[in-house]
N, C-alpha and C positions, 0 to 999 in steps of 0.2 A: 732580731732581724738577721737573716745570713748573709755575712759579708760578701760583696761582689768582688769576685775576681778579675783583673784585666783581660782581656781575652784572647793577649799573647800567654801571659800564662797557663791561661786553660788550653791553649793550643797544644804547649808544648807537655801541660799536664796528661793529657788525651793519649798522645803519641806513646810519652812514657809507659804511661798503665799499659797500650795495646802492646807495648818491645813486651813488657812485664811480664804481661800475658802471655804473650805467643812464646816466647825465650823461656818461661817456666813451662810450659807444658812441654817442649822439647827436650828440655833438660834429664823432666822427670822420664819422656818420653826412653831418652837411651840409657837411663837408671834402670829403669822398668825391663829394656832390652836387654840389660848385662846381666839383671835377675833371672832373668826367662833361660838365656843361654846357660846360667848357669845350673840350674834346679833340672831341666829336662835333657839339655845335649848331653851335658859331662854325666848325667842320672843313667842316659842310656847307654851312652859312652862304658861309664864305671860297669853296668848290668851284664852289659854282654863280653867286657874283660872276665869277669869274674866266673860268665857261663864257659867261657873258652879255658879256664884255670880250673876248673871244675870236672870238664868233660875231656879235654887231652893230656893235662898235668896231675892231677887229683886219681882220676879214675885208673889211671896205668902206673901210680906208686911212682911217681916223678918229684919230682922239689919246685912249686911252681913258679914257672917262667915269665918273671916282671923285671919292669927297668928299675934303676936305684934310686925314684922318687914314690915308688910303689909297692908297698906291705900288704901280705896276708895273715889276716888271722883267722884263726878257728878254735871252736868250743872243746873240740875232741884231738886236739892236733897236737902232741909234745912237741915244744919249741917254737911253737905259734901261741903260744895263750895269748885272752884278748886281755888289752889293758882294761882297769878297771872303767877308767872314764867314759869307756863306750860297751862297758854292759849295759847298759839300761837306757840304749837309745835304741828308738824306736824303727821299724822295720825299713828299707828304704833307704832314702839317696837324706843325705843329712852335712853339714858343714860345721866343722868344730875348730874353733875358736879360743883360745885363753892364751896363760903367759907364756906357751913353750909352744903350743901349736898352729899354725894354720893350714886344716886340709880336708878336703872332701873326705866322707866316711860313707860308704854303701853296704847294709848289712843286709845280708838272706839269711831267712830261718826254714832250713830243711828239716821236718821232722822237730826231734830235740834238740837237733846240731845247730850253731849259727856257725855264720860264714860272712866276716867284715873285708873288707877291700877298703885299703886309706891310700889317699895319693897326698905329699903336701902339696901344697899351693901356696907357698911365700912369693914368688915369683912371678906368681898368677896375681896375687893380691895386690902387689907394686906394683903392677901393672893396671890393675882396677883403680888406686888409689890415684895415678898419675891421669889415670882417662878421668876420671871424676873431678880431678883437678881444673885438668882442661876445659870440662863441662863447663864447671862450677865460676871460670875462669872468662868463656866466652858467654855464659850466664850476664856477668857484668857489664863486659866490652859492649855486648846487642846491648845493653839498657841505658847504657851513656850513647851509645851510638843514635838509639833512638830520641836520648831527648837533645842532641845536637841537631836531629834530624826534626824534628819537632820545633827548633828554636829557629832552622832556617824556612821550613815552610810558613811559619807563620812571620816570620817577615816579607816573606814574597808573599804573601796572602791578604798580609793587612799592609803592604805598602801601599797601591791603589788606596784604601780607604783613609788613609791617613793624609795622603795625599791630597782627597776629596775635601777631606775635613777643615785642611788649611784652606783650601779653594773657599768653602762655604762661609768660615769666620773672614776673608778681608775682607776688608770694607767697601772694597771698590763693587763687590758684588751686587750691590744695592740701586748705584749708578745704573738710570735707563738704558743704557744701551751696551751693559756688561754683558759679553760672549755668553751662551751656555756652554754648560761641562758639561753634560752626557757627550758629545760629538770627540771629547779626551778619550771615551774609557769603549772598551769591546762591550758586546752587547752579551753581558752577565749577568750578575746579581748588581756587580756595582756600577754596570751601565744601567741599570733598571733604577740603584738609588742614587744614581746622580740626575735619572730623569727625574726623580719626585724631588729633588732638592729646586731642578730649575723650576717645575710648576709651583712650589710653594715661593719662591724667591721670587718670580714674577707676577704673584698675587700679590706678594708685603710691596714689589715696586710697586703696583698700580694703587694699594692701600696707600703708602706715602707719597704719593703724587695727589691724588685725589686729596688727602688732609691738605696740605703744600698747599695747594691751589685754594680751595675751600678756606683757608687760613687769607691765604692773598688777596683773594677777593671778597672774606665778611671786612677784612682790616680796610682795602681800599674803598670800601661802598661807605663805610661809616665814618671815612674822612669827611664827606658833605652835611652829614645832620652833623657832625660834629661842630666844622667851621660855622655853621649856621647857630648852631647853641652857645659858640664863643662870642660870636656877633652880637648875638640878641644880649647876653649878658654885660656885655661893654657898654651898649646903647643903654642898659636897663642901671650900670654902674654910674654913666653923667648925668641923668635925671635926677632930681629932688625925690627921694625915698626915706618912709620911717626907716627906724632903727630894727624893727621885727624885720622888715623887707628886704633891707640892705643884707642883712644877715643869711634871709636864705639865698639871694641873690651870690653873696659869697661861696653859698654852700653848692649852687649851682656850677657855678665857675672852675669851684674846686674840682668839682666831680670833671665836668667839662675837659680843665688839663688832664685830670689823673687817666683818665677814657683816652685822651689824644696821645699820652704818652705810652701805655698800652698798648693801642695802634699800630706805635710806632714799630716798638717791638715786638707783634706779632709778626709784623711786614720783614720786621727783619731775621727772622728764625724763619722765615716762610723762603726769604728768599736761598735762603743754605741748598745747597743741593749736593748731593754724594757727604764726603766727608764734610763736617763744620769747618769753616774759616773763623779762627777768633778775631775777633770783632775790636780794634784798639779804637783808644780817642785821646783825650787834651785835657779832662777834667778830673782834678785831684779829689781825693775821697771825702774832705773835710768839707767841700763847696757842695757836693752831694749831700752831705750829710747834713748842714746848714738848712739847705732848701726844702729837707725831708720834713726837719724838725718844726719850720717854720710851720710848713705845710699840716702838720698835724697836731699841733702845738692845742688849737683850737676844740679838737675832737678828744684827746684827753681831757681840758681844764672840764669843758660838758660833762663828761661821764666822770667828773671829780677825782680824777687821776692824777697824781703828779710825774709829768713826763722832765729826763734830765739828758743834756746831752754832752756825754763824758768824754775827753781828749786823754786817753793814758798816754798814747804817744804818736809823735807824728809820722804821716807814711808820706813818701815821696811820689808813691806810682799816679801813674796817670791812665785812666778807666775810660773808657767809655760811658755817656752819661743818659744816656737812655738805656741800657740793662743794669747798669750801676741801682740808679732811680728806680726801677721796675721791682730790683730783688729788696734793695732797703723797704719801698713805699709796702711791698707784701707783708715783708714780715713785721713792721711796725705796723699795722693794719689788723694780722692776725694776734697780737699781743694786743691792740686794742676793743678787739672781739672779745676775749675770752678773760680779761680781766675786772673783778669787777669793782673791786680798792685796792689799796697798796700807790705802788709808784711802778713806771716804763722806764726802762734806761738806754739808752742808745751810745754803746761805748766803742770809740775808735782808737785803735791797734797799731801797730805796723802791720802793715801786708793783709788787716781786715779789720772785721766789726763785729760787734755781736749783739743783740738784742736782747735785753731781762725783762722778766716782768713778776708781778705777786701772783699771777691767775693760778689755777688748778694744777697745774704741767700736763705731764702723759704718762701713763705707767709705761714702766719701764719694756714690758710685753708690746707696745704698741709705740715702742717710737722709731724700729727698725721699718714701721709702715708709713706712719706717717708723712712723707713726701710722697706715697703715692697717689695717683688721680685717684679723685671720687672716694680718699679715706679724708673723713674726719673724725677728733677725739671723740674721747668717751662723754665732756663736757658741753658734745654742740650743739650750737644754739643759733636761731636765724636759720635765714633759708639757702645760705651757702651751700658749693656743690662741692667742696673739697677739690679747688684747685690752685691756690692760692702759693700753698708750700709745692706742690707739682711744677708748676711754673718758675718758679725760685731754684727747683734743682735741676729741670731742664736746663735752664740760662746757663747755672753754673757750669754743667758739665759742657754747656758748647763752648764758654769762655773758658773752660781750663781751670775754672775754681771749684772750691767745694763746701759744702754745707752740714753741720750736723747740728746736732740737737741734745740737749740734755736736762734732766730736772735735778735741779741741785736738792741734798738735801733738808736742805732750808725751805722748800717749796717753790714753786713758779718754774718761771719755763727759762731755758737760755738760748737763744739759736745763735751761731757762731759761722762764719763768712768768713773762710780764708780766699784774700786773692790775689792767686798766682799757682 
């Protein structure tokens, strides 16, 4: 996979390359000009010295007339012979270079005779080297310049969008009647995507209004057949009843609370609006934990489990005891689903709980999913929808607690309730 770049850096990368770009080809550009100047001007320059020393000096038995950077030689010329190093260069404007010399060298071949013209150029050359320097110099400067230039455009460029981006993550944005942002930004690319930010943000509000409500009104409808099945079961509890009878009758009753408590706490995650409010109460963890035990004491011995309820140590805090109840009654419920011998443990902590059991556990691939909606194990069994553990991490996260999960490996499951 290729690494993603942030995209101030690719900003500032972008800019770089183009200095890079542009700054090399200029560079090379007056390289290229100081070649040109030199190969053709001083060529024609050198050609027509040497026709003028030729035709006024040469021709009328004269000693030819140059300044004291400028020597002639010739093939036929006592006191002129050409030095060796420039026999055997080739006809033409030529530049000669080594440890003793630097200077143009312009040779004509008349006939058998040659005829060289040298000028030095040390001076010339310090001079080239010093320009090249300068080049080679402001070469630099434009490429630092350009990624300075690069580092500040892309903070003006992405500050609007970062800006946006805080605006989208608070949380107040969720709130029915949070401002829209497009009306912040000019009408650009990033007034265009702060308009697709307010249409989606006012789909997920009308989404979680609609659950909200839906939520408040299945919890409050089913307060009436509920009070009504707590009634009939009380009536149905003072009557003379076998022992089969009395049994489901209990069984009903349970259900009956465990459904009303439920209720309770839909009603009250429903009523949350914008941010969560954590939810405090008066009821210590062991009194919960007590009545959980109690409560499902029966649905182990059935399914011939042995269920224990362990005190490692005592916690002080004080819970709320309808989410309290909601998140133990799940996940002792889901440990009672999925095991099918061994023993349940329900052990209390400081500051939590945790839940063990014998059953199957979860690969370890699938327990980073496991609280979400509508995931159940590899193991499942019954006609649950997989929302049990969903419900346990929602809670959590409204109360400020939190939840994980592990398979020891010893086998079974452990779920673990820190709260606070």
């Amino acid at each position: 996979m290729i690494p993603k770049q942030p995209l101030r850096r690719r900003i500032v990368i972008a800019f770089t390359l183009m200095t890079l770009a542009v700054s090399g080809v200029f560079s090379l550009s007056i390289v290229g000009i100081v070649h040109f100047v030199e190969e053709h001007l001083v060529s024609d320059e050198m050609s027509e010295e040497l026709n003028n020393v030729l035709a006024q000096d040469l021709a009328r038995g004269m000693p030819p007339r140059l300044d004291a950077k400028t020597r002639l030689y010739a093939s036929n010329m006592p006191g002129y012979e050409i030095p060796g190093v420039m026999r055997d260069l080739d006809e033409g404007f030529s530049e000669l270079v080594d440890d003793e010399h630097v200077a143009y060298v312009f040779i004509r071949d008349i006939g058998a005779q040659r005829f060289v013209l040298v000028r030095e150029q040390a001076e010339f050359e310090e001079r080239e080297k010093i320009l090249f320097a300068v080049v080679f110099a402001g070469f630099l400067l434009s490429v630092l310049l350009g990624c300075l230039l690069g580092w500040l455009m892309a903070q003006k460029i992405l500050a609007p969008i970062i800006r946006l981006a805080g605006q989208v993550q608070h949380r107040d944005q969720l709130l029915p009647f949070a401002p829209p942002l497009a009306p912040d930004y000019p009408d650009d690319e990033v007034g265009y995507l702060a308009e697709a930010f307010d249409a989606t943000l006012s789909q997920l509000r009308r989404s979680l209004e609609r659950e909200r409500l839906f939520t408040g009104d299945v919890s409050h409808e089913l307060r009436t057949p509920l009070m009504i099945i707590a009634t009939s079961t009380e009536l149905l509890e003072a009557a003379e009843l076998g022992e089969r009878e009395r049994r489901h009758v209990d069984r009903i009753a349970h259900a009956a609370e465990e459904m009303s408590e439920l209720v309770g706490t839909f009603l009250l995650l429903a009523r949350g609006k914008g941010r969560p409010v954590r939810l405090t109460g008066n009821t210590a963890l062991l009194e919960v934990a007590r009545e959980q035990a109690e409560r499902w004491q029966g649905g182990f011995t059935d399914k011939g489990l042995a269920f224990e309820l362990v005190v490692e140590a005592e916690d002080s805090g004080q819970y709320h005891p309808g989410l309290l109840a909601t998140v133990m009654s799940n996940l002792l419920r889901n440990a009672l689903h999925y095991t099918e011998q061994g023993h349940v443990r329900l052990v209390l902590q400081q500051g939590g709980f945790r839940v063990e059991d014998t059953g199957p556990g979860v690969p370890s691939e699938q327990q980073s999913e496991i609280f979400e909606p509508y995931v159940r194990g590899s193991e499942a069994r019954g006609e649950g929808l997989g929302l049990g553990l969903s419900l346990v991490k929602r809670i959590c996260a409204y109360q400020g607690w939190s939840v994980s999960m592990r398979s020891p490996a010893s086998g079974g499951s452990c779920f673990e309730v820190t709260l606070g």
